[in-house]
C-alpha positions as a Python dict, from the first residue, in 0.01 Angstrom:
ca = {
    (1, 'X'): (0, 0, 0),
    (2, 'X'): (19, 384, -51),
    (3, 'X'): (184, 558, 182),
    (4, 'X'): (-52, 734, 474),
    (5, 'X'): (-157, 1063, 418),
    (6, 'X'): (-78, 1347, 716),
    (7, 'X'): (-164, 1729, 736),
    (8, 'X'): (90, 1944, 944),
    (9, 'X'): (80, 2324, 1029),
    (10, 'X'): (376, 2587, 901),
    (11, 'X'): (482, 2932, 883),
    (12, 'X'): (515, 2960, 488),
    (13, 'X'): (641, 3211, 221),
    (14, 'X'): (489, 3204, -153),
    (15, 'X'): (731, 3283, -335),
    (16, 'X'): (578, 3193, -690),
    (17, 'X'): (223, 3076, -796),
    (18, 'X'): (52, 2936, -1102),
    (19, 'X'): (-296, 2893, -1240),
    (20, 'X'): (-342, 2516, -1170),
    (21, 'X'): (-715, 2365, -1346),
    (22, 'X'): (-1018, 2596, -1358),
    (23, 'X'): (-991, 2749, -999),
    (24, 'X'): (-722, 2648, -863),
    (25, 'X'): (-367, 2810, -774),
    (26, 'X'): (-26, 2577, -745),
    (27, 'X'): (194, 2760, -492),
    (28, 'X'): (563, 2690, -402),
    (29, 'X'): (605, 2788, -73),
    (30, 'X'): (927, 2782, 145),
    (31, 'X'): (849, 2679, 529),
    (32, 'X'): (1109, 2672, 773),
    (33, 'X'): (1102, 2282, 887),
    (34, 'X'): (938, 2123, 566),
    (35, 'X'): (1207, 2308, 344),
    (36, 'X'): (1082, 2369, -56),
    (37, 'X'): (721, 2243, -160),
    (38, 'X'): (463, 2289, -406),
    (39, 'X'): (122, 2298, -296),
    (40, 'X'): (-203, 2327, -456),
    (41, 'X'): (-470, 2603, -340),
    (42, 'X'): (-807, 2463, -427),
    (43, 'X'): (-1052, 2727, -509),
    (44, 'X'): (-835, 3011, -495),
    (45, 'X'): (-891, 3196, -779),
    (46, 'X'): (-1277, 3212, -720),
    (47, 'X'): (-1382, 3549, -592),
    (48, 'X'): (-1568, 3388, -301),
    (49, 'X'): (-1275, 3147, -192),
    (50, 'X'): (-1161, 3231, 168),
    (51, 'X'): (-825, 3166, 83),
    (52, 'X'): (-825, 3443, -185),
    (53, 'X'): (-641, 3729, 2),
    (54, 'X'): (-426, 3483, 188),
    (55, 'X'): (-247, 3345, -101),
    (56, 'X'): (-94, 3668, -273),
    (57, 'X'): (291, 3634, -370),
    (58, 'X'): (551, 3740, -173),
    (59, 'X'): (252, 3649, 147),
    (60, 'X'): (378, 3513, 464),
    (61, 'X'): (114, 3284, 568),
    (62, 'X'): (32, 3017, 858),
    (63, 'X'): (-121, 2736, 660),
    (64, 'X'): (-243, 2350, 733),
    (65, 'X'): (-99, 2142, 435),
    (66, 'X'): (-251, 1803, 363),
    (67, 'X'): (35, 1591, 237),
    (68, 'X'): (-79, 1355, -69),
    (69, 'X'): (120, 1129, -301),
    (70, 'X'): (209, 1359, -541),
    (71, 'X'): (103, 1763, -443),
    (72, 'X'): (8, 1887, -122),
    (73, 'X'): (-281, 2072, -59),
    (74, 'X'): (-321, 2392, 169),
    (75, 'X'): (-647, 2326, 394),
    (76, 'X'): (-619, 2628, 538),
    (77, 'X'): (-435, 2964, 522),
    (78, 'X'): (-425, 3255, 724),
    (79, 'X'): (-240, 3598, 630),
    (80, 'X'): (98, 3721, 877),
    (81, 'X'): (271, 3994, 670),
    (82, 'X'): (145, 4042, 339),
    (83, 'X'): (444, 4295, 242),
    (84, 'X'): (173, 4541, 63),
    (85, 'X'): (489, 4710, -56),
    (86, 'X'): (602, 4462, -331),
    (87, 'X'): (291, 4469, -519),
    (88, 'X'): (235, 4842, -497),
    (89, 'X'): (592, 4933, -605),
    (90, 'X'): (705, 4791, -941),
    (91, 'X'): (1076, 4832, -855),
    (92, 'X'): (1075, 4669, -532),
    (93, 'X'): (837, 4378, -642),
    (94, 'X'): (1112, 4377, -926),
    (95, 'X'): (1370, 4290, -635),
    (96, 'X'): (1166, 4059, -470),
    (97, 'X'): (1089, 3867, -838),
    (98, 'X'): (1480, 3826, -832),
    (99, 'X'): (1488, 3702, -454),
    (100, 'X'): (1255, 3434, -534),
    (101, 'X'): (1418, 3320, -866),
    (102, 'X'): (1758, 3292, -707),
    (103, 'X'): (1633, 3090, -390),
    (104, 'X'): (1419, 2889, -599),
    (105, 'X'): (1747, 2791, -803),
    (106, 'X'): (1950, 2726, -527),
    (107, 'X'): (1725, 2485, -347),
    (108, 'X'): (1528, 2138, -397),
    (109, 'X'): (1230, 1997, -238),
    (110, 'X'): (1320, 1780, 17),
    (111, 'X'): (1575, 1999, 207),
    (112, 'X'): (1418, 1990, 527),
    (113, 'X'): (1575, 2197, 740),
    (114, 'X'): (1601, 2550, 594),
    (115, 'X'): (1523, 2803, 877),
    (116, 'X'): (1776, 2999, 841),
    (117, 'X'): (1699, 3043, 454),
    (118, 'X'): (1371, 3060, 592),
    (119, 'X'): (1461, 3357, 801),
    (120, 'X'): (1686, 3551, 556),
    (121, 'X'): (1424, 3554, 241),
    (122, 'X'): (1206, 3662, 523),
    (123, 'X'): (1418, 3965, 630),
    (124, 'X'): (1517, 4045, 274),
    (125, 'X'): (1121, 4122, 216),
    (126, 'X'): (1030, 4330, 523),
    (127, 'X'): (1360, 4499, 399),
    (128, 'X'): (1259, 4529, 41),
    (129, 'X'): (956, 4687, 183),
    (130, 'X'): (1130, 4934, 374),
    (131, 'X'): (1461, 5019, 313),
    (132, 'X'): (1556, 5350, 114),
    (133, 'X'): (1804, 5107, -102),
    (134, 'X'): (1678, 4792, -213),
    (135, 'X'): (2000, 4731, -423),
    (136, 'X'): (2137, 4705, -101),
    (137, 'X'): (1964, 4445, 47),
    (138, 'X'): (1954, 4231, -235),
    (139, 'X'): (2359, 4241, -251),
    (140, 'X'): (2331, 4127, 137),
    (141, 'X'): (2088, 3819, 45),
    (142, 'X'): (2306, 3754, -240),
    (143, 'X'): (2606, 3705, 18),
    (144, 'X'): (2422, 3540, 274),
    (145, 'X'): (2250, 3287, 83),
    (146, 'X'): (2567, 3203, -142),
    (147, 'X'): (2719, 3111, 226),
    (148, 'X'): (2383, 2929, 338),
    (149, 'X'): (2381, 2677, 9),
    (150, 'X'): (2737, 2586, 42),
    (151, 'X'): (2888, 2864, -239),
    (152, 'X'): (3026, 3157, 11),
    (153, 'X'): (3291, 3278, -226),
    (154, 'X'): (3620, 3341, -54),
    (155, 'X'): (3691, 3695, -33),
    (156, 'X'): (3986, 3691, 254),
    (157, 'X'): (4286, 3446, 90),
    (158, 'X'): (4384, 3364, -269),
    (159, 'X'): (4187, 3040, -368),
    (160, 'X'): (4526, 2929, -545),
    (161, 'X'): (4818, 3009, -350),
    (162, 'X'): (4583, 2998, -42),
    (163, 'X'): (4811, 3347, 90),
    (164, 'X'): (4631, 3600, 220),
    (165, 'X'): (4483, 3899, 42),
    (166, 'X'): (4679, 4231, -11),
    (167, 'X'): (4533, 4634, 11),
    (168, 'X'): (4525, 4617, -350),
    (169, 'X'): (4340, 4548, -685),
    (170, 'X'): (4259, 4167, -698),
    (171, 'X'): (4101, 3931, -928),
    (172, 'X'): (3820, 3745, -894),
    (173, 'X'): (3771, 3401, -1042),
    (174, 'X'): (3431, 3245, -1064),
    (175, 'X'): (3566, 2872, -1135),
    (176, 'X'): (3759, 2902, -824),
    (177, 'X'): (3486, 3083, -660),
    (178, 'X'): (3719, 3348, -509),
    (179, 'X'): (4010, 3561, -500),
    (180, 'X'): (4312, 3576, -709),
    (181, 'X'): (4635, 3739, -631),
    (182, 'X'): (4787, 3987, -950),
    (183, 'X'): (5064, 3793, -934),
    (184, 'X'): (4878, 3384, -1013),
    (185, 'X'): (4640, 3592, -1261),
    (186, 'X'): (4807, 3455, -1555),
    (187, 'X'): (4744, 3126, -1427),
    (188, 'X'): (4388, 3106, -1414),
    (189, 'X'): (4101, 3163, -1656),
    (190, 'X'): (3770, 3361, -1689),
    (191, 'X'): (3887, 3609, -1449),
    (192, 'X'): (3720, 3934, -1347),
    (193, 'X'): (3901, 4219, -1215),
    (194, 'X'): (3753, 4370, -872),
    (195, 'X'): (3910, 4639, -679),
    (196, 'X'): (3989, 4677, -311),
    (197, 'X'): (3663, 4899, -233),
    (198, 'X'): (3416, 4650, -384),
    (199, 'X'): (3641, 4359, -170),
    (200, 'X'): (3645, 4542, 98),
    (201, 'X'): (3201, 4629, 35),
    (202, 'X'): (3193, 4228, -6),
    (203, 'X'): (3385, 4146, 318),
    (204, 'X'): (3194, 4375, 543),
    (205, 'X'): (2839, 4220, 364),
    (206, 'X'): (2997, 3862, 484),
    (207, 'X'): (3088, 3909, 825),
    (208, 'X'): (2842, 4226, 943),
    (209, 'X'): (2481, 4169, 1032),
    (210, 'X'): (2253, 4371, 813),
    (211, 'X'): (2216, 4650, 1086),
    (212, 'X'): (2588, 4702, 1022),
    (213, 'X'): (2583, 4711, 674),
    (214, 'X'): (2289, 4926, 601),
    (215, 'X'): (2446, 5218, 732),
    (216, 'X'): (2701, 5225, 423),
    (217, 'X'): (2662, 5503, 171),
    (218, 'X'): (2735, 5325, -149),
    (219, 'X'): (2759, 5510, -479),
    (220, 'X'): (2553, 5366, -801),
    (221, 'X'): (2889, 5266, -916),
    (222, 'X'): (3009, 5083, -648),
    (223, 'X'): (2653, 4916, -655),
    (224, 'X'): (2730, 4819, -1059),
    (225, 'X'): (3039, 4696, -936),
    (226, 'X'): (2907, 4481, -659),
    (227, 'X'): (2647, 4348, -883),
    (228, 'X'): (2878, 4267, -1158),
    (229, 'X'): (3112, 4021, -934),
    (230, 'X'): (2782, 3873, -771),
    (231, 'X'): (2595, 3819, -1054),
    (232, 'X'): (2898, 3698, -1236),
    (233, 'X'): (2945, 3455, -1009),
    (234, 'X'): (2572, 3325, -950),
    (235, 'X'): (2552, 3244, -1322),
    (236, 'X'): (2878, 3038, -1301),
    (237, 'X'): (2750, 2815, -1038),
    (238, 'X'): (2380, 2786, -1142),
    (239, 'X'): (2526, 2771, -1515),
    (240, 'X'): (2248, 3005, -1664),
    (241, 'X'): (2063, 3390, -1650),
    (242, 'X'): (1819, 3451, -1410),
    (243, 'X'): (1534, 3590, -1613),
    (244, 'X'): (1431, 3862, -1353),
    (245, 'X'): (1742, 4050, -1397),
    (246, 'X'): (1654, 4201, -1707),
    (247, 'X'): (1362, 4308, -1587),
    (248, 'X'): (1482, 4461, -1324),
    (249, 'X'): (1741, 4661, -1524),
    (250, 'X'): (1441, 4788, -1732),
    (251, 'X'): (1321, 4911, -1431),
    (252, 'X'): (1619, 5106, -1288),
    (253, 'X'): (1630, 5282, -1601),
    (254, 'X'): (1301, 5430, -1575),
    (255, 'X'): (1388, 5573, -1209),
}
């Protein structure tokens, strides 16, 4: 017999949509309890649809989802932050492009429980919206959701001899998902140098709540250097490019 069909009603996040048929949208959607799913919005791309306005990316939206066999369907959907910002300002919608890629490759549907993910791609966006240095809270959500999907590097010991980190020019090894002492760097491969200031950046991003870490002054090149060991590292694990990072590197250029 086919399974019984439910609705339920959830906070939600669209964090990418697609033309789906001749008026519809196909949203994917992160919700706080029902983790990950995709969801059709019938109707939504006609001028007249209530649901227009309500279904922007990068919305934060209470919706009623009908759950089918195969898609679910969003009944109803009612605009709570629509973070104006992100589509008014190419650089920061630019940041929040990359924010979506990365927590759409780091999760699956059917992880149920993901309020805390929930939370943080939540916070990134009002910050995104409002901070003075988006680079800044991008490196933060970086950190926090490497450490939320089971890949926070380890920036405090050496991931081979296990000894604990020196005031001095490390390594960084993206296999081993952490730090390398000078003296095992001959012992490991596809290293990447990082200095004590960017560790030290890193360390503060891990263990500091965002209040904390916003008040840093960071320097474009520190920022490079941040981004290099980060990004480095995401496209070990997820074992390709994220395509919004290009982009947004077009964009800095221009500002």
């Amino acid at each position: 017999m086919p399974r019984q069909e439910h609705s339920f009603r959830t906070e939600a996040i669209i964090v990418k949509r697609r033309d789906f048929g001749e008026a519809d949208r196909l949203l994917t959607i992160i919700t706080p309890t029902h983790g990950k799913l995709d969801v059709i919005a019938k109707g939504a791309r006609k001028a007249t649809s209530t649901k227009t306005g309500h279904v922007e990316l990068f919305t934060r939206a209470d919706m009623l989802i009908h759950t089918g066999r195969d898609l679910g369907i969003a009944v109803q959907a009612e605009m709570i932050a629509p973070y104006l910002e992100l589509r008014e300002d190419l650089q920061r919608g630019a940041y929040a492009s990359y924010v979506a890629e990365l927590l759409d490759r780091f999760t699956a549907e059917g992880m149920d429980d993901m309020a805390s993910v929930f939370q943080l791609v939540d916070e990134t966006l009002n910050r995104l919206c409002t901070d003075d240095d988006p680079r800044l809270a991008v490196r933060y959500y970086e950190i926090r959701l490497l450490d939320l999907v089971g890949f926070r590097p380890e920036l405090n010991e050496c991931v081979i001899s296990r000894e604990k980190i020196e005031p001095e020019d490390q390594y960084f090894s993206y296999a081993g998902g952490g730090v390398v002492r000078p003296s095992y760097a001959e012992q490991t491969i596809a290293l990447a140098p990082i200095s004590m200031v960017t560790l030290k950046v890193m360390r503060h991003m891990q263990r500091s709540p965002y209040s904390h870490v916003k008040t840093l002054a960071i320097s474009p090149k520190l920022h490079d250097d941040i981004e290099r060991i980060l990004l480095g590292y995401i496209t070990y694990v997820l074992e390709r490019k994220l395509q919004s990072v290009d982009f947004i590197r077009r964009i800095r250029r221009q500002y």
